[in-house]
C-alpha positions in Angstrom: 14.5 -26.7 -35.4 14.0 -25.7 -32.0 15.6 -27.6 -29.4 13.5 -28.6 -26.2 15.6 -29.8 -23.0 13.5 -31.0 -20.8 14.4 -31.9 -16.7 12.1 -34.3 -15.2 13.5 -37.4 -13.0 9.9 -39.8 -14.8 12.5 -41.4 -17.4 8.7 -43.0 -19.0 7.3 -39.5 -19.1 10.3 -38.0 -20.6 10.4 -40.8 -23.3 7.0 -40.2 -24.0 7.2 -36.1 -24.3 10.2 -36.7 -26.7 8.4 -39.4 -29.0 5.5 -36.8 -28.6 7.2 -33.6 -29.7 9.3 -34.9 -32.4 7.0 -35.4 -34.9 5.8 -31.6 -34.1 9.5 -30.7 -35.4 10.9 -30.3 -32.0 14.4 -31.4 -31.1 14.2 -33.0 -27.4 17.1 -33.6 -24.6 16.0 -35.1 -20.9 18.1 -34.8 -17.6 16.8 -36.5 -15.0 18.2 -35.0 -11.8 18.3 -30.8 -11.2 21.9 -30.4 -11.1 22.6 -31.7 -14.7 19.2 -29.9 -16.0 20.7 -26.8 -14.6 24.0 -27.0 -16.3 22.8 -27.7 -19.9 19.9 -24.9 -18.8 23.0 -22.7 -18.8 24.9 -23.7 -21.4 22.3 -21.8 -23.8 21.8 -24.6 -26.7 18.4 -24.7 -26.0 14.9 -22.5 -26.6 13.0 -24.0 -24.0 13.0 -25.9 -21.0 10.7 -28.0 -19.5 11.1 -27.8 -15.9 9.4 -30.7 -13.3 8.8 -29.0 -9.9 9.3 -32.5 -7.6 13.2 -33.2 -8.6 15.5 -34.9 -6.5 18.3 -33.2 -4.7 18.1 -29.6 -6.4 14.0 -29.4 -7.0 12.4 -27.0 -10.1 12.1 -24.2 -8.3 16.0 -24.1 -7.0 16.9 -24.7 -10.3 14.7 -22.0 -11.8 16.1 -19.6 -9.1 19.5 -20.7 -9.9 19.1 -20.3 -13.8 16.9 -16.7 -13.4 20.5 -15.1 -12.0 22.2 -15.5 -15.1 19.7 -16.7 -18.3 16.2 -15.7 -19.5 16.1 -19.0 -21.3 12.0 -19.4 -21.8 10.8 -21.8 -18.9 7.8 -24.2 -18.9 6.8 -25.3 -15.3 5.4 -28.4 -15.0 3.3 -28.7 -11.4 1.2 -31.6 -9.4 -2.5 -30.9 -10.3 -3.5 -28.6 -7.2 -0.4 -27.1 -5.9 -1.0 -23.7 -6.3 1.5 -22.7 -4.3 4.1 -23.9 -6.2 2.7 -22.0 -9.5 2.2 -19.2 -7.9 6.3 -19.4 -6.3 7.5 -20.9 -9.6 5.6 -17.5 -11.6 7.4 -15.7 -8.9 10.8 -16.4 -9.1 10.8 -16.1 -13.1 8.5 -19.1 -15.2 6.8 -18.1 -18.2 4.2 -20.4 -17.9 2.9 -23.8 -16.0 1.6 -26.8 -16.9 -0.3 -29.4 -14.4 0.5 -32.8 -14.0 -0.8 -35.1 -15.6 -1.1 -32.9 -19.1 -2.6 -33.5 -22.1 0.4 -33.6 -24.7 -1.6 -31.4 -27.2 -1.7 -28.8 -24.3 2.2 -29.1 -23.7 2.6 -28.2 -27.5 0.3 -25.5 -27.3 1.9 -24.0 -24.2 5.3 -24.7 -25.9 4.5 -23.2 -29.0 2.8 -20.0 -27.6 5.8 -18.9 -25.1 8.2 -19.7 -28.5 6.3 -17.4 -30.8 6.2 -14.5 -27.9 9.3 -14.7 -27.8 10.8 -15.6 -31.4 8.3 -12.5 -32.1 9.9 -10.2 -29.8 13.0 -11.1 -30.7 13.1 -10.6 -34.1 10.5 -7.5 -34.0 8.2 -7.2 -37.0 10.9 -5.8 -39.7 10.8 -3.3 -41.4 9.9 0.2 -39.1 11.7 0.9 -36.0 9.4 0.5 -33.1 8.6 3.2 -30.9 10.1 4.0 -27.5 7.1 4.3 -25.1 7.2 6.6 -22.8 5.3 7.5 -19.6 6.0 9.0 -16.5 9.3 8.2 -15.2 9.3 4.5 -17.4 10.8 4.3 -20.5 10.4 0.7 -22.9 12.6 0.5 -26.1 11.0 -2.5 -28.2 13.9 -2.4 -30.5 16.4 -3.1 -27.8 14.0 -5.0 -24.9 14.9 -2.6 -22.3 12.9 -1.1 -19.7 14.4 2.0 -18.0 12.7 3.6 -14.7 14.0 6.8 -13.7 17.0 6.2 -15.7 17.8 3.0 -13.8 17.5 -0.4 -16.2 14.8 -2.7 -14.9 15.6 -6.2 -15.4 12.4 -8.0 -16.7 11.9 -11.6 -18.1 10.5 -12.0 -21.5 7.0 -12.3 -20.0 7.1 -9.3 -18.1 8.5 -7.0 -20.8 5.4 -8.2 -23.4 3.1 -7.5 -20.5 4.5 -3.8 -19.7 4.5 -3.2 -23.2 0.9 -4.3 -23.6 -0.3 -2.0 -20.7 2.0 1.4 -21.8 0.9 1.1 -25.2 -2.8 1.6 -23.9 -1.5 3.7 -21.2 -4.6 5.8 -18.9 -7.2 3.1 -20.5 -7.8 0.0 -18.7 -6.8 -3.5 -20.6 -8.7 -6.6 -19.7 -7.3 -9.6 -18.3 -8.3 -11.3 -21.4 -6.8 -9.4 -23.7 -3.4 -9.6 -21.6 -4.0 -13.6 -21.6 -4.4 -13.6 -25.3 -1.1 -11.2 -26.1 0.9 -11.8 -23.3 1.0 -15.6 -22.6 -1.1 -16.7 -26.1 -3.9 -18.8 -25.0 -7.7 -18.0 -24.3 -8.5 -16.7 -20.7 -9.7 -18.6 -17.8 -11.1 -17.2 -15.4 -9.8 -19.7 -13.2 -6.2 -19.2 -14.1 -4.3 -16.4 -12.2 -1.0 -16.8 -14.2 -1.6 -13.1 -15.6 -2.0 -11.6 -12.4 1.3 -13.4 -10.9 3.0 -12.2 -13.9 1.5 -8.1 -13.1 2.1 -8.6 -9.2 5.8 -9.2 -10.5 6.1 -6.5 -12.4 4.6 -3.6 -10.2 7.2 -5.2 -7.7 10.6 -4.3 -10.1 8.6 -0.9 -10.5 8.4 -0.2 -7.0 4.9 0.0 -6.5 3.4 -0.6 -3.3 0.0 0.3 -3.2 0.3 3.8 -1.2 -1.9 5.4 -4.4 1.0 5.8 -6.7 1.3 2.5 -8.2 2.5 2.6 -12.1 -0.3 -0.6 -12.8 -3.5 0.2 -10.8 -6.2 -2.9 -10.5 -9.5 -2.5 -11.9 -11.6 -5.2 -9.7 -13.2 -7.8 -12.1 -12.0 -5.9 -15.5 -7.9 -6.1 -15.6 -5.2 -3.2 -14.9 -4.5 0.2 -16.3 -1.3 1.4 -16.5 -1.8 5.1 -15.0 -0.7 8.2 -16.2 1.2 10.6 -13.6 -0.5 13.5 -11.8 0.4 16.9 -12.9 0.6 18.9 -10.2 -2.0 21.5 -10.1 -0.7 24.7 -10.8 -1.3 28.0 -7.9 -3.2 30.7 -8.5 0.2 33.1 -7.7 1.7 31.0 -11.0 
């Protein structure tokens, strides 16, 4: 049974989310202030957390910043229905996903479910053969192990961000859509209204040093999605 701690100071809402989730064969623990949600955050008994932006004394996003040093415990963001600064910080600084306040508790399942079989799936790997290091330019992504290596230096990426470099290498030179990185990466049908994708790509050209001088790793295809570009191989004189 998974277990489900969520941190929201709403001790109705929390009540409600536990007699809600139970019955779907979830195990749920509530903390009500950021401190205590970021201690039992760390003490690693849980598969998820459900983290409330607007906490008392330590808010969501100094907890998540907090837990992100040490844990890549799965994170579920819950925000206030227009504050898309907050999602886009929270996507920033490590969340797999957001919700917005006030949810619909088939949607919180959803969500739930969908970052737990990412990452149950990427942690057990699909048996049997030994996936295949990918390779291309100076990054290197073992599946088997869930590291990413650039230039021989480790890159430390959450669980999000590893599904989403692995989705773009494997179809390295050929442009994947934003929809297809919705329904792989995060698990739930695209909207074009929802830039979580993008937050999570923005991150990840970030920890690969690319800064848009023309050498970027992930190149943007306006309207379509990214590519993931293959290096230039430097022409060759007509002396060699």
């Amino acid at each position: 049974m998974d277990r489900i701690l969520v941190i929201d100071d709403d001790a109705e809402l929390c009540s409600l989310v536990g007699e809600y989730l139970a019955p779907e064969g979830f195990d749920v623990e509530w903390v009500h202030d950021g401190s205590r949600g970021l201690q039992r955050a760390l003490e690693e008994t849980h598969s998820l957390v459900v983290l409330d932006i607007m906490l008392p004394g330590l808010n969501g996003l100094d907890v998540l910043r907090k837990l992100r040093t040490s844990s890549q415990i799965p994170v579920l963001l819950l925000t206030a229905r227009g504050e898309d600064v907050d999602r886009i910080i929270g996507l920033e600084i490590g969340a797999d996903d957001y919700l917005s306040k006030p949810f619909n508790p088939r949607e919180l399942v959803a969500r739930i479910r969908a970052i737990l079989r990412r990452t149950t799936h990427a942690e057990k790997g699909d048996g049997g053969e030994i996936p295949e290091i990918l390779r291309v330019g100076d990054v290197e992504l073992d599946p088997a192990t869930r590291t990413v290596l650039q230039a021989g230096a480790p890159v430390d990426l959450t669980s999000v961000e590893f599904n989403l470099l692995q989705a773009l290498l494997q179809d390295a030179g050929r442009v994947v859509t934003r929809e297809h990185l919705v329904d792989v990466v995060l698990g739930r049908k695209f909207s074009p209204f929802d830039r979580s994708i993008d937050m999570h790509v923005s991150k990840v050209r970030k920890k690969l040093g690319d800064n848009d001088t023309g050498t970027d790793h992930i190149k943007t295809v306006r309207g379509v999605g990214y590519i993931f570009a293959h290096p230039r191989v430097p022409a060759r004189s007509e002396a060699e």
